[in-house]
PLY file of the C-alpha trace (Angstrom):
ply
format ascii 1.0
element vertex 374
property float x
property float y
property float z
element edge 373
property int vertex1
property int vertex2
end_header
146.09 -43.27 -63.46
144.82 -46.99 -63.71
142.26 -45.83 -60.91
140.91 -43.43 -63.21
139.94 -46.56 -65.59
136.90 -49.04 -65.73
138.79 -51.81 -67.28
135.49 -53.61 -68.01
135.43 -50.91 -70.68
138.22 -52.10 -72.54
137.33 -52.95 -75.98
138.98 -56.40 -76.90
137.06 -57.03 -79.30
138.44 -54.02 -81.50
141.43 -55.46 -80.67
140.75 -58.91 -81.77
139.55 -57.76 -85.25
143.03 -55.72 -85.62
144.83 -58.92 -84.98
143.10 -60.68 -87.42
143.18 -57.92 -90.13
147.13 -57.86 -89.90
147.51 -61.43 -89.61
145.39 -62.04 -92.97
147.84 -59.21 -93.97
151.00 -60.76 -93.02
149.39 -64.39 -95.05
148.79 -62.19 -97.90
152.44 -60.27 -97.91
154.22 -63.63 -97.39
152.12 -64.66 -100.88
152.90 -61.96 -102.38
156.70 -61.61 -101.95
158.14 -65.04 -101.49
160.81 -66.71 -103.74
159.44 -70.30 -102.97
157.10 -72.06 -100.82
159.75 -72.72 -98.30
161.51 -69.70 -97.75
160.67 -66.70 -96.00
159.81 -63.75 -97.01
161.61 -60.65 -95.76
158.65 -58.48 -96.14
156.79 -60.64 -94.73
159.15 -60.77 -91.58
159.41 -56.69 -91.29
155.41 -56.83 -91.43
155.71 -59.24 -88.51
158.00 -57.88 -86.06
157.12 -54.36 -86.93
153.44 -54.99 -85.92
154.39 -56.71 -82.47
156.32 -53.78 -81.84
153.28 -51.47 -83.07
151.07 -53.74 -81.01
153.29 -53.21 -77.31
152.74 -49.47 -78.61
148.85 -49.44 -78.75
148.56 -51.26 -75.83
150.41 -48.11 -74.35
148.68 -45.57 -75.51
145.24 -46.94 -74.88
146.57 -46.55 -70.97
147.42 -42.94 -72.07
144.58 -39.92 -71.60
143.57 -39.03 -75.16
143.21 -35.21 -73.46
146.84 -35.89 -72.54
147.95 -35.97 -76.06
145.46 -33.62 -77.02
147.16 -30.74 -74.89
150.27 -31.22 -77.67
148.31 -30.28 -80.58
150.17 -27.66 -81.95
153.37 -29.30 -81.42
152.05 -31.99 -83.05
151.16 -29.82 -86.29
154.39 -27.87 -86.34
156.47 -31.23 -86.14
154.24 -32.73 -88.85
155.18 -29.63 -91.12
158.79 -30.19 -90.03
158.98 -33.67 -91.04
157.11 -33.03 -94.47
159.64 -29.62 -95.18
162.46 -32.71 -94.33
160.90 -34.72 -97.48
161.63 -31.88 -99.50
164.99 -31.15 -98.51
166.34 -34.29 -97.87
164.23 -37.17 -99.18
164.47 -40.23 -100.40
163.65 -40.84 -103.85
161.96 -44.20 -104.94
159.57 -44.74 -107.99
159.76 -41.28 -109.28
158.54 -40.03 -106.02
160.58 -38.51 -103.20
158.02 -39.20 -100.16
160.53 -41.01 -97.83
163.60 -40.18 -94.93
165.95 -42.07 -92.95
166.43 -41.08 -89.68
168.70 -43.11 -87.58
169.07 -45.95 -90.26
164.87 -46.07 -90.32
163.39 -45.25 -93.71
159.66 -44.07 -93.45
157.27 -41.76 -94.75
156.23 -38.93 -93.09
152.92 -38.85 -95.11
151.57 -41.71 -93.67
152.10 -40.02 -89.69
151.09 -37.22 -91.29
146.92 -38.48 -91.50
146.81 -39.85 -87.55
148.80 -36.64 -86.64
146.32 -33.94 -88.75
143.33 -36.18 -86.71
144.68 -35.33 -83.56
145.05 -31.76 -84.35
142.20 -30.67 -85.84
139.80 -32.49 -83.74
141.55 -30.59 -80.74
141.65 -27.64 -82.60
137.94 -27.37 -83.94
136.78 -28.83 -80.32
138.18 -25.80 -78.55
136.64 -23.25 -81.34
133.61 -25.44 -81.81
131.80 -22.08 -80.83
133.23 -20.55 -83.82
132.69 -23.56 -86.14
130.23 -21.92 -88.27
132.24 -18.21 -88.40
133.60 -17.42 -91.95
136.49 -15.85 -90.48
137.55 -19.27 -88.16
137.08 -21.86 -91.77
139.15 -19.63 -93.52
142.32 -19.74 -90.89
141.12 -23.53 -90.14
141.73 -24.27 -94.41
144.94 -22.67 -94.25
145.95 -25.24 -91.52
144.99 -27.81 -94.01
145.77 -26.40 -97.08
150.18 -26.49 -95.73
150.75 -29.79 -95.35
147.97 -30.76 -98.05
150.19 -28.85 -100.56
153.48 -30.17 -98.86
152.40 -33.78 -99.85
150.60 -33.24 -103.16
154.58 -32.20 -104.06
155.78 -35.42 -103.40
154.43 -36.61 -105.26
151.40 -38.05 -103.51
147.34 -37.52 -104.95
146.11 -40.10 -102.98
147.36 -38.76 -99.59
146.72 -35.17 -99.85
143.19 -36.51 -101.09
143.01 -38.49 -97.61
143.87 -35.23 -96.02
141.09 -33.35 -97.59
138.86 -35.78 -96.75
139.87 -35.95 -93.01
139.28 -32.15 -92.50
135.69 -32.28 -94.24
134.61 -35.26 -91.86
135.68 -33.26 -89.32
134.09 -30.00 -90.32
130.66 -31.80 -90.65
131.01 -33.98 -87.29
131.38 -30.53 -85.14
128.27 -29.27 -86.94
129.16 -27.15 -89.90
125.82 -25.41 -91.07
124.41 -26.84 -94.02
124.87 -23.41 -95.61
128.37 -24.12 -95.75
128.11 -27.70 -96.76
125.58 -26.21 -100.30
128.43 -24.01 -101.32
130.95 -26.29 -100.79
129.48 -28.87 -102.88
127.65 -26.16 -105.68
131.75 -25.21 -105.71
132.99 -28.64 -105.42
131.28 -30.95 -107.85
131.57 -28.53 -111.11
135.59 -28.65 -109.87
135.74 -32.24 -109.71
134.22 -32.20 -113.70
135.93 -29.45 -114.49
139.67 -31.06 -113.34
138.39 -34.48 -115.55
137.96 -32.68 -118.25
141.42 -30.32 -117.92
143.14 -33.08 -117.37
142.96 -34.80 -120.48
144.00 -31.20 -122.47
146.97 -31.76 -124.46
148.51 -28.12 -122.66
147.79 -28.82 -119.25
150.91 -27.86 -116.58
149.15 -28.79 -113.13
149.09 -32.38 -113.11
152.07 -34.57 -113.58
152.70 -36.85 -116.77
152.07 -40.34 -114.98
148.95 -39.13 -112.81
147.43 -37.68 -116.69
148.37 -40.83 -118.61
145.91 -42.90 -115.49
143.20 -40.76 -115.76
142.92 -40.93 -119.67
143.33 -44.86 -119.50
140.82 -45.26 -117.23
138.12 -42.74 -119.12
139.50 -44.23 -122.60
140.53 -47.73 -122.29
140.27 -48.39 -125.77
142.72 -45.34 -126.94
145.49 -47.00 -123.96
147.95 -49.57 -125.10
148.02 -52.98 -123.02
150.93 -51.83 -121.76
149.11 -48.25 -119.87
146.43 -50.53 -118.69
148.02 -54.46 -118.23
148.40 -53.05 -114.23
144.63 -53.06 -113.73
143.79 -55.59 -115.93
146.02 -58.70 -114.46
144.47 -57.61 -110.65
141.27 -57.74 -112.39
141.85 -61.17 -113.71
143.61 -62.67 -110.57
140.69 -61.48 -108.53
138.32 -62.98 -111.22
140.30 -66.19 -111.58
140.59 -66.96 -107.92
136.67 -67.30 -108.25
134.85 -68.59 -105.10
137.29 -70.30 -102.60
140.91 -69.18 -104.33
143.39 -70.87 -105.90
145.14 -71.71 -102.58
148.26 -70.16 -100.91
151.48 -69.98 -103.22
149.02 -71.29 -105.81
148.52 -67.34 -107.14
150.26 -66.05 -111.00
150.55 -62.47 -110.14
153.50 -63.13 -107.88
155.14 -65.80 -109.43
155.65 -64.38 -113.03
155.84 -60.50 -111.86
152.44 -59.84 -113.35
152.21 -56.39 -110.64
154.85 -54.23 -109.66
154.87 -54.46 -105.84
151.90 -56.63 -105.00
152.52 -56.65 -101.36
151.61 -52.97 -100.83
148.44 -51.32 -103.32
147.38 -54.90 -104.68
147.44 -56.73 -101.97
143.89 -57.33 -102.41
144.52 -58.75 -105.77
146.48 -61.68 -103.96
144.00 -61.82 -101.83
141.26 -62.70 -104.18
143.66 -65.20 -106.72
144.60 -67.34 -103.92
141.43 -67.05 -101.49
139.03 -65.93 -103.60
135.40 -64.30 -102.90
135.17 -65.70 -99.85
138.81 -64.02 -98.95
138.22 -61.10 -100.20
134.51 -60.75 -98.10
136.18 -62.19 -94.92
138.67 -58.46 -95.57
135.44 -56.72 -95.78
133.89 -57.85 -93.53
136.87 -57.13 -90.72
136.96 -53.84 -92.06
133.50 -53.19 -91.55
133.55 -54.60 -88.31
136.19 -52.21 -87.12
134.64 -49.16 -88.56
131.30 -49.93 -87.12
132.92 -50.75 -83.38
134.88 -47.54 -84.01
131.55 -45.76 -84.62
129.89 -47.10 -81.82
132.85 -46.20 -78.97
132.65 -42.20 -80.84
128.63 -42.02 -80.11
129.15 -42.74 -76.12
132.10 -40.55 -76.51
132.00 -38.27 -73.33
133.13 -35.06 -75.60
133.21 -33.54 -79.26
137.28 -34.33 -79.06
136.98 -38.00 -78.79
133.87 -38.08 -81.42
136.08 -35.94 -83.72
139.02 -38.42 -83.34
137.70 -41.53 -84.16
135.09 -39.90 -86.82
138.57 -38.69 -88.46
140.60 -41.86 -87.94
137.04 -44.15 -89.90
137.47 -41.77 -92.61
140.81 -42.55 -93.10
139.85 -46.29 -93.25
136.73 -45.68 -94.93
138.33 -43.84 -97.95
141.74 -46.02 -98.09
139.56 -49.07 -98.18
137.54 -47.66 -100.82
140.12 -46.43 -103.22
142.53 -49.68 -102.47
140.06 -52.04 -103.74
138.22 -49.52 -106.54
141.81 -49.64 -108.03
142.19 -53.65 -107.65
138.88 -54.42 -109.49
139.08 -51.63 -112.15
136.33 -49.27 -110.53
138.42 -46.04 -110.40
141.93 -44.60 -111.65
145.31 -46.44 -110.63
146.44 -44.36 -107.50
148.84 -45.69 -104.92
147.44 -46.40 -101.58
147.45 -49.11 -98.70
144.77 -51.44 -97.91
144.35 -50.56 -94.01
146.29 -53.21 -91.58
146.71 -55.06 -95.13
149.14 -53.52 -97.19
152.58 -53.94 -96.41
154.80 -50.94 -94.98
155.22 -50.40 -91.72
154.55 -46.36 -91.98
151.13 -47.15 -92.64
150.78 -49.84 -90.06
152.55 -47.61 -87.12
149.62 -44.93 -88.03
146.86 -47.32 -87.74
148.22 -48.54 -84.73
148.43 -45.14 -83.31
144.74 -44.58 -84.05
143.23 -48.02 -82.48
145.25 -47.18 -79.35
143.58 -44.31 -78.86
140.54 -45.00 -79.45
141.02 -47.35 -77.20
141.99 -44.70 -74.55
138.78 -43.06 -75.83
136.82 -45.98 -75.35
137.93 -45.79 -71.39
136.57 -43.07 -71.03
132.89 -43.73 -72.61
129.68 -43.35 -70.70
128.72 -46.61 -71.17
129.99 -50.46 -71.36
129.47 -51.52 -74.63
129.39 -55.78 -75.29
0 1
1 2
2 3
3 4
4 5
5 6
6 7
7 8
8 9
9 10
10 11
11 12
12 13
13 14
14 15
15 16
16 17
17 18
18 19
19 20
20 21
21 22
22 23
23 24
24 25
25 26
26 27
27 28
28 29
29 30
30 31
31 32
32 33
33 34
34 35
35 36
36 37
37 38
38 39
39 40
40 41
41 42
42 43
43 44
44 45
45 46
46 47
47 48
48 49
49 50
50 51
51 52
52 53
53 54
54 55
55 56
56 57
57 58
58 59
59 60
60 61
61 62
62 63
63 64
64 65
65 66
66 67
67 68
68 69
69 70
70 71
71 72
72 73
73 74
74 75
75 76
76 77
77 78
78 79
79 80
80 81
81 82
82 83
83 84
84 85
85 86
86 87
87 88
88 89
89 90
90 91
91 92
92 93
93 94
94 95
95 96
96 97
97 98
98 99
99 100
100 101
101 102
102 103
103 104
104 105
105 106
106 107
107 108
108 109
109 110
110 111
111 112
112 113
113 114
114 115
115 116
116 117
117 118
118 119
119 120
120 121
121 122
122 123
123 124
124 125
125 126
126 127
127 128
128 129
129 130
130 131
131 132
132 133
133 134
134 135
135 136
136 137
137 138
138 139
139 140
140 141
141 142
142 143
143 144
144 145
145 146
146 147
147 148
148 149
149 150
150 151
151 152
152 153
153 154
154 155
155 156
156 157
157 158
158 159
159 160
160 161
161 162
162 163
163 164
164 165
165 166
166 167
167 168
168 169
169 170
170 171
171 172
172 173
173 174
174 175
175 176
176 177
177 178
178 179
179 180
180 181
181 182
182 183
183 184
184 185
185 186
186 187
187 188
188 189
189 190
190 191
191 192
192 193
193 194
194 195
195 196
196 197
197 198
198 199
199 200
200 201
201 202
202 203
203 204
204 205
205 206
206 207
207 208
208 209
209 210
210 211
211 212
212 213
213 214
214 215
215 216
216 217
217 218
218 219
219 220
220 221
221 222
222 223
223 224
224 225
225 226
226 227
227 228
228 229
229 230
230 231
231 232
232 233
233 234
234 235
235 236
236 237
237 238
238 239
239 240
240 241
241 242
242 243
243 244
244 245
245 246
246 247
247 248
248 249
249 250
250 251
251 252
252 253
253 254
254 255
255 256
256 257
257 258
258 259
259 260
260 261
261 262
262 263
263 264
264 265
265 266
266 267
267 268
268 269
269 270
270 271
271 272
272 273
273 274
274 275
275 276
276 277
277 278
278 279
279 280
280 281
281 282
282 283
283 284
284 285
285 286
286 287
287 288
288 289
289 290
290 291
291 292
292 293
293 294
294 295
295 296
296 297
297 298
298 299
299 300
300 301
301 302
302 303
303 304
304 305
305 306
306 307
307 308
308 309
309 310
310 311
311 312
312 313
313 314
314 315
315 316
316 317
317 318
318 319
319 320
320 321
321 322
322 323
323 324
324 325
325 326
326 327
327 328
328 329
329 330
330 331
331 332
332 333
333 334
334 335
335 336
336 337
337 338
338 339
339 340
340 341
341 342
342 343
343 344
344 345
345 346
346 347
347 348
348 349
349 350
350 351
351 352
352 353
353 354
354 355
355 356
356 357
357 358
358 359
359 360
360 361
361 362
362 363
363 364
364 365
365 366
366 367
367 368
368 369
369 370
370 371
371 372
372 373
């Protein structure tokens, strides 16, 4: 197999901008979660030995053919489904949400496996039909694929996720070549939806949404009708981020964690610690990484020697693109308070394992490419 392999095409770069994403991470979870400035942080520890065990992983699968896995796609869908049906049946409740299961003493959420693991399959799936990608008959069967474990998650309840989901499948859809026919209707249907559910959602009556994702929605379109305590969530993260100014407060120097300012900081505002006790600078630096990964990401997926690998990695940056985006509009105020992990950042090692997953096969993908990219 390693004959098969130009090893000068191994990307270590990507690799080196992982590292340091995590390891900012790890800072920023320690900060977030610890008691004092000498102790240790248990979080922080999990976050730790669950990414060099993530990391031994991706070094694997990057040796592994990405058409190798590929040839498992429907298992892979069916045991997704299987593992989100075991949510339902015999999950783990936490915060009002039941989106967890323990197998073998291991708590972890299925949702999170759930984004790497629709990648895989529908960018095998729409790669062998890619003659058919523009056939009425073919998007209707392909949205029922997406629409099952889309629902299956919403249930959990968890917006954010089946939102990631969503997006996933429409990257995909336009990345094989979807006419622009399709894309018109989509959006003449889409965008008077998206007003239309605003507006619904705030009606005294309304049965679809639940009570904490309605109460979110109207504090962020009507601040000034929301008690400090709807909105004091936003508006501390907003004022660490503000107060850490240009170079931060310093580490252990932050409020947020010390006086219990954020439920959970370590995991949907980590960001918020990040800006308090390293300030703009900090916060760029996260940026920055990010963008760096997405645009290396981009650039192994256009010497991509086939539509499979392309649709792979363009689904796996749209999972970073839109996490990134929501995890830090939330932090500084710019959208609704929804729940989800700043990529490589966030604590929980569910999240981490899938991004891991991902960068090792791209990796693999990156192997393969037609070219040696420095």
């Amino acid at each position: 197999m390693f004959r098969d392999y130009n090893f000068k095409k191994y990307d270590f770069f990507l690799i080196l901008v992982v590292v340091a994403l995590v390891s900012i991470g790890i800072i920023a979870i320690g900060s977030a979660t610890q008691i004092n400035t000498t102790g240790l942080s248990k979080f922080r520890n999990k976050q730790l030995y669950g990414f060099i065990l993530f990391f031994i992983m991706m070094i694997a699968l990057s040796i592994i053919n990405y058409h190798f896995i590929g040839k498992f796609y429907w298992f892979i869908y069916v045991f997704n489904i299987i593992l989100l049906l075991a949510v339902r049946f015999v999950g783990v409740e936490n915060h009002n949400a039941v989106r967890w299961i323990v197998i073998a003493g291991i708590k972890f959420q299925p949702s999170e496996l759930s984004k790497i693991m629709m990648v895989i399959f529908f960018a095998k799936y729409i790669d062998k039909n890619k003659e058919k990608i523009n056939n009425l008959i073919f998007l209707l069967k392909t949205s029922v694929l997406v629409i099952i474990p889309t629902f299956l998650i919403y249930k959990q309840p968890d917006l954010s996720t089946s939102l990631v989901i969503l997006v996933i499948f429409v990257v995909l859809l336009f990345v094989a070549g979807i006419s622009y026919k399709y894309v018109a209707i989509a959006l003449l249907i889409t965008v008077p939806l998206i007003f239309a559910s605003i507006w619904y959602i705030q009606q005294p009556n309304q049965t679809i949404f639940s009570p904490h994702q309605v109460k979110r929605v109207k504090n962020f379109f009507h601040p000034e009708l929301s008690s400090k305590s709807d909105t004091w969530q936003t508006d501390h993260s907003i004022q660490a981020i503000g107060s850490g100014q240009l170079y931060g407060k310093g580490r252990y120097k932050g409020t947020i964690n010390k006086y219990n300012y954020l439920p959970e900081p370590q995991t949907d505002f980590i960001y918020s610690i990040i800006g308090e006790e390293g300030g703009f600078i900090a916060c760029s630096i996260v940026l920055a990484l990010l963008l760096l990964l997405i645009i290396k990401c981009l650039w192994i997926a256009k010497d991509s020697v086939d539509l499979y690998g392309m649709l792979i990695i363009s689904g796996y940056v749209a999972i970073i693109l839109f996490q990134t985006f929501v995890n830090v509009g939330v932090a500084t105020g710019l959208i609704p308070n929804t729940g989800i992990p700043l990529p490589f950042i966030s604590y929980g090692l569910s999240s981490l394992l899938t991004n891991m997953i991902g960068i090792g096969i791209i990796l693999n993908i990156g192997l393969h490419r037609k070219t040696i990219n420095y």
